[in-house]
C-alpha positions in Angstrom: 134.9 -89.5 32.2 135.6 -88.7 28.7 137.0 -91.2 26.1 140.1 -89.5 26.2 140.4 -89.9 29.9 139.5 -93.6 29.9 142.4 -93.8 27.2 144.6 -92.6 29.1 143.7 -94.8 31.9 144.3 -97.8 29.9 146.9 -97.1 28.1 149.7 -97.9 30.8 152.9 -97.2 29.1 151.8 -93.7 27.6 152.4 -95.1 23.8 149.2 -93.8 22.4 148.5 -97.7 21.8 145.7 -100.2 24.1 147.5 -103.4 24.2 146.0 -106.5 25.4 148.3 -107.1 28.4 147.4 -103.0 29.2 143.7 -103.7 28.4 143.7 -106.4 31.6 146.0 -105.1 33.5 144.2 -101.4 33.8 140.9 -103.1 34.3 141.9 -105.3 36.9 143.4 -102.0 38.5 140.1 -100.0 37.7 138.0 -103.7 39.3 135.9 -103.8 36.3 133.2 -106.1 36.7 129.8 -107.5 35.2 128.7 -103.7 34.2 132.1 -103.6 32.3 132.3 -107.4 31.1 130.7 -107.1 27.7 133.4 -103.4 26.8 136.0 -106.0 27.9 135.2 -108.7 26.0 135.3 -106.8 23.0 138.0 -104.9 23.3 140.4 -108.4 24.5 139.1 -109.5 21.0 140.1 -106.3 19.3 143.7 -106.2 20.7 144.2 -109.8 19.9 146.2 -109.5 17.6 148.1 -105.5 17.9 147.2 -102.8 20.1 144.8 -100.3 18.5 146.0 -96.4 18.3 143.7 -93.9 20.1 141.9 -92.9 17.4 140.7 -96.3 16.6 139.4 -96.8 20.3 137.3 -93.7 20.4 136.3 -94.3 17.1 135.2 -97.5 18.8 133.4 -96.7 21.3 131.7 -93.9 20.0 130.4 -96.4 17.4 129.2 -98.7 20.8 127.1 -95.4 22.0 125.1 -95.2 18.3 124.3 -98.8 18.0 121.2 -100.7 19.2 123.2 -103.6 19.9 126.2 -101.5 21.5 129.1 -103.8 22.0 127.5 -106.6 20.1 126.5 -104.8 17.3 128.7 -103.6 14.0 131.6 -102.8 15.9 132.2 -106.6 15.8 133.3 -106.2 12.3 136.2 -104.6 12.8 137.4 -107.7 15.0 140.4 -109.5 13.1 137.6 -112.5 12.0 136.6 -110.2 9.1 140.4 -108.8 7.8 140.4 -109.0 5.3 137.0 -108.8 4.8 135.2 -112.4 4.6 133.0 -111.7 1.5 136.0 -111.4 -0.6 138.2 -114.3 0.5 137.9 -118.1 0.1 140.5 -119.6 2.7 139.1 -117.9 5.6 139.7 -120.9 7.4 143.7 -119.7 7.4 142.4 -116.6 9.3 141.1 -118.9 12.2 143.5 -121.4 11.9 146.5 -122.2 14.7 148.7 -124.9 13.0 147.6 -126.4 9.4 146.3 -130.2 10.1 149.3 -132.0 10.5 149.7 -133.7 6.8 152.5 -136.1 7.8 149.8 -138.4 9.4 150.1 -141.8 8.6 147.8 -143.7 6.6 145.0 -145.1 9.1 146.1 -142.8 12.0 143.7 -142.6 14.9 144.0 -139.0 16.4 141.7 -139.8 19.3 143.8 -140.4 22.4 143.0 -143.9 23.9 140.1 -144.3 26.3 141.9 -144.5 29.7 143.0 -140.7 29.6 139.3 -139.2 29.4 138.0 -138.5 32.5 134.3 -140.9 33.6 131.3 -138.8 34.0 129.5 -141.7 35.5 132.4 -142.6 38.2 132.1 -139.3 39.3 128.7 -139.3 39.0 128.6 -142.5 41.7 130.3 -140.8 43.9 128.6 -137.2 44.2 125.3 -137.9 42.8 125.4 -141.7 43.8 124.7 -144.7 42.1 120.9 -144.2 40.7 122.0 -141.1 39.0 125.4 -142.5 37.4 123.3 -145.5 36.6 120.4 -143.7 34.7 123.0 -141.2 32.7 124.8 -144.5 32.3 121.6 -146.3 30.3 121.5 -142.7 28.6 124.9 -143.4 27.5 124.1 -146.6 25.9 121.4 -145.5 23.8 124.1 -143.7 22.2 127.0 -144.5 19.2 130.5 -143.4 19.0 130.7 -142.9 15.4 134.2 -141.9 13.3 134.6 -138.2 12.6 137.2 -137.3 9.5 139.4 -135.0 10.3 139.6 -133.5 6.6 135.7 -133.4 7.1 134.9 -131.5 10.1 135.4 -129.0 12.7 135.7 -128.5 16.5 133.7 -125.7 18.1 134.4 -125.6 22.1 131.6 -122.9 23.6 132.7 -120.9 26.8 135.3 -123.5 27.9 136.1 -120.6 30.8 137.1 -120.3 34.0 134.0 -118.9 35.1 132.3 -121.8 34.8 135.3 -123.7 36.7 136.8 -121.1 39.6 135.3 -118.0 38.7 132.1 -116.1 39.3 129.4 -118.5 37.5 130.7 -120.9 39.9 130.5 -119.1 42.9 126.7 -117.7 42.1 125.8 -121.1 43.0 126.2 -121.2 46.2 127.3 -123.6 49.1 127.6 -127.1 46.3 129.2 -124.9 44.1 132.5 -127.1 44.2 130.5 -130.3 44.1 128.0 -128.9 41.4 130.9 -128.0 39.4 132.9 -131.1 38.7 131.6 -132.3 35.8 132.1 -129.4 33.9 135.7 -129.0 35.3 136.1 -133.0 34.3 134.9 -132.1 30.7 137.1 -129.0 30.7 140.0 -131.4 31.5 138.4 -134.0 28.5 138.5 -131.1 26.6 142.5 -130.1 27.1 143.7 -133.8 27.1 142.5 -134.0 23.7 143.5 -130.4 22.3 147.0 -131.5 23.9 147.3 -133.9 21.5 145.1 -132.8 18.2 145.0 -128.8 18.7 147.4 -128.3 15.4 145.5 -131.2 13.8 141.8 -130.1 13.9 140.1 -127.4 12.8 139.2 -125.5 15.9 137.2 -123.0 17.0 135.9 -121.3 20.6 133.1 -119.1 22.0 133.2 -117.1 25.2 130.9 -115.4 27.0 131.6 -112.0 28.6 132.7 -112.0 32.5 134.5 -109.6 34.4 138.6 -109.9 33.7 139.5 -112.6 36.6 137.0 -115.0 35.3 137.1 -114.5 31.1 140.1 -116.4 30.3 140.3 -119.5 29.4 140.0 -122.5 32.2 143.4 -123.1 33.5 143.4 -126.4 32.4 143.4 -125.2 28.6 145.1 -122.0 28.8 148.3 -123.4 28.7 147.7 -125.4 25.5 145.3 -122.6 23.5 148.1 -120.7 21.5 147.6 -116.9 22.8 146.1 -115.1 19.5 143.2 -118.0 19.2 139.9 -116.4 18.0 137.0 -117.0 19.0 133.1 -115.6 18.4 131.7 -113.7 21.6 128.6 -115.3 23.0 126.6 -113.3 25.5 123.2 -115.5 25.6 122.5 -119.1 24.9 123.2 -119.2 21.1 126.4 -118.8 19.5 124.0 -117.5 16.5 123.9 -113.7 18.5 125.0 -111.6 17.8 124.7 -111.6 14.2 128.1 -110.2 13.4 130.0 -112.5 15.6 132.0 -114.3 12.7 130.3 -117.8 13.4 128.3 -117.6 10.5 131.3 -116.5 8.2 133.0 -119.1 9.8 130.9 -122.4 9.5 130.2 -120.8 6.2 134.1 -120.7 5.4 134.3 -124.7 6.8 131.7 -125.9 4.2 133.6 -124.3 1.3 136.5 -126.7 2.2 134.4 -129.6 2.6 134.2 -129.6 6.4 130.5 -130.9 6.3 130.3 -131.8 10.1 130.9 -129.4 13.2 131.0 -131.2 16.7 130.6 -129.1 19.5 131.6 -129.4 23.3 132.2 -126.7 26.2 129.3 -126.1 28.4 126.8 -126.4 29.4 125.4 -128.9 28.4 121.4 -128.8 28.9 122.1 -124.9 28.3 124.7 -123.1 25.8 125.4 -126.4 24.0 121.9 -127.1 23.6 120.5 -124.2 22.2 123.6 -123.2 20.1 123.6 -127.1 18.8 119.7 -126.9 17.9 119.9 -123.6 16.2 123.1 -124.3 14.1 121.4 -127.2 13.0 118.4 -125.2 11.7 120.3 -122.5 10.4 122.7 -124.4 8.2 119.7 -127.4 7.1 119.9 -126.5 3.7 123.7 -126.2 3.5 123.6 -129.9 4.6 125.6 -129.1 7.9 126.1 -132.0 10.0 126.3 -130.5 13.8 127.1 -133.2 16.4 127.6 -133.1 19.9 130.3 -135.1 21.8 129.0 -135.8 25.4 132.7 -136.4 26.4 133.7 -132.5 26.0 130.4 -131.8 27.6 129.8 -130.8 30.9 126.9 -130.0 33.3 126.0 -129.1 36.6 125.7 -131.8 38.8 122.4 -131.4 39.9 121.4 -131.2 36.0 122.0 -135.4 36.3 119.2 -135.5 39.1 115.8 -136.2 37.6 113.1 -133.3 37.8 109.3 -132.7 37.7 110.6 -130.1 35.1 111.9 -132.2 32.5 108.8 -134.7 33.2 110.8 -137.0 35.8 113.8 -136.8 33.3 117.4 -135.0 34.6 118.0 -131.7 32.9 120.8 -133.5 30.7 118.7 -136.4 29.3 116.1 -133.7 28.6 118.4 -132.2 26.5 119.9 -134.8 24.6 116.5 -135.7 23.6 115.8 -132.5 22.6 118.6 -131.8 20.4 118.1 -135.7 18.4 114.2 -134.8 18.1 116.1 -131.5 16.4 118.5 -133.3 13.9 121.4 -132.9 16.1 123.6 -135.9 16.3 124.4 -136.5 19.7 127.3 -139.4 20.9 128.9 -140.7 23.7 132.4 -139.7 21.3 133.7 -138.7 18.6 136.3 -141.0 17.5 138.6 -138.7 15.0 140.4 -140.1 12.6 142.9 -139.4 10.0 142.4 -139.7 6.3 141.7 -143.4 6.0 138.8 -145.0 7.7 139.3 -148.3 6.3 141.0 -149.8 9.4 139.9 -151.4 12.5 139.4 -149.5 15.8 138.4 -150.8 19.2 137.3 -147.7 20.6 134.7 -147.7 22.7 132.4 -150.4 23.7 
């Protein structure tokens, strides 16, 4: 099939243009897969914003077939992260942006929801791990602080907060305990939402996701609804939201420390996995820039059976194995993130 013909294929309504609706339309129709997952993630990214013409798509793809790194290589430059192009402009963080931070907030405003809404890892824990496990993560938890993040001071990075990893074909690799496996990533997907519900236009926020076939690529359904349609966000393929190179996270984090966002606190999942690695090698990458990177355990899910202690991890669960990991790194890791507006010279009986 020659580019032409795959064009034409895609391009449902015969307008010389590859919209995004088209784009997932025509590949559900074609039952694109995993071999087609990473051509789909990049061209969902591409027609984000407006369809692209033709020309531009076999210009496209034949600039895929010459590079090494094929649909992760420089072809990610011409995603709307870098137009205009980010070496020449200051307020990138307007390109990302969906909603400024709401600058009505009154003085000593708490933007964390109260407690009661967030879903309990270890009551949910008890009951499919049983009460050992939700006990040790538990003392894990303890060990841990719930310090005050700024809002004018930091940023939210969410990695692969998908429906893959919820409903879609991660989850089903697993096998017979997938829905059991699965829950506390689907209770930190739903952490996740409840607060983006409420602080999405407030925060400066940011997403990864990894390439799946078309049914299972979009966003969980628990935060589709509340992530505004156009959101960017960096493809990740592997374990670090570092690679590829030409991504946009660098430019991005880059973009946040210009405008005094010293501190990036990342959730998604998973936690022992993606998080960790992506966590650790921010951390290191931005040292000298004086980047804070913290993870919040409450937008942080897990498998299950990551909770259950393992020869492994030297009779330590998968999860604690990571959060020591990550600390021994630099990484800050907490139990949550209490966000707050600009004045953090009020009480606040957050968490105990």
């Amino acid at each position: 099939m020659t580019l032409n013909q795959l064009f034409d294929i895609l391009d449902l309504d015969k307008d010389g243009q590859l919209s995004r609706s088209e784009l997932h339309l025509a590949a559900q129709r074609m039952r694109w897969h995993w071999h087609e997952a990473p051509i789909f993630a990049l061209l969902d990214l591409l027609t984000i914003l407006k369809p692209i013409p033709r020309n531009t798509f076999i210009a496209f793809m034949n600039q895929i077939a010459q590079d090494p790194l094929g649909p992760y290589g420089k072809v990610l430059l011409n995603a709307p992260h870098f137009s205009p192009p980010i070496a020449s402009k200051h307020d990138l963080l307007s390109t990302y942006r969906r909603g400024e931070v709401n600058n009505t907030l009154k003085k000593c405003h708490w933007v964390i929801p109260d407690d009661h809404i967030y879903g309990d890892v270890v009551s949910l824990l008890k009951h499919t791990a049983g009460t050992n496990i939700a006990n040790d993560y538990q003392a894990l938890l303890n060990t841990l602080d719930s310090p005050h993040i700024s809002i004018d001071d930091a940023a939210l990075l969410l990695i692969d907060p998908q429906r893959s990893f919820s409903n879609g074909v991660w989850m089903q690799s697993i096998g017979s305990q997938a829905k059991v496996d699965v829950k506390p990533i689907q209770l930190a997907f739903n952490n996740c939402a409840q607060f983006l519900n409420e602080n999405y236009r407030r925060i400066e926020t940011m997403f990864t996701r990894c390439p799946f076939p078309p049914d299972s690529y979009d966003w969980d359904n628990r935060l589709a609804e509340i992530i505004d349609s156009t959101q960017l966000y960096f493809i990740k393929p592997g374990n670090s939201v570092l690679f590829p190179p030409t991504n946009g996270f660098r430019e991005w984090v880059k973009s946040c420390i210009n405008s005094g966002k010293n501190t990036l606190v990342m959730g998604g999942c998973t936690l022992n996995s993606c998080i960790r690695v992506s966590s650790i090698e921010t951390q290191n990458h931005f040292k000298n820039q004086k980047l804070r990177v913290v993870v919040d355990l409450s937008l942080s899910g897990a498998r299950t059976s990551n909770f259950i202690s393992s020869p492994m991890y030297g009779a330590l669960s998968a999860v604690e194995s990571a959060v020591r990991e990550m600390i021994a790194a630099g990484v800050l890791v907490v139990r949550r993130a209490k966000w707050i507006g600009p004045d953090l010279a009020c009480s606040y009986d957050g968490l105990k």
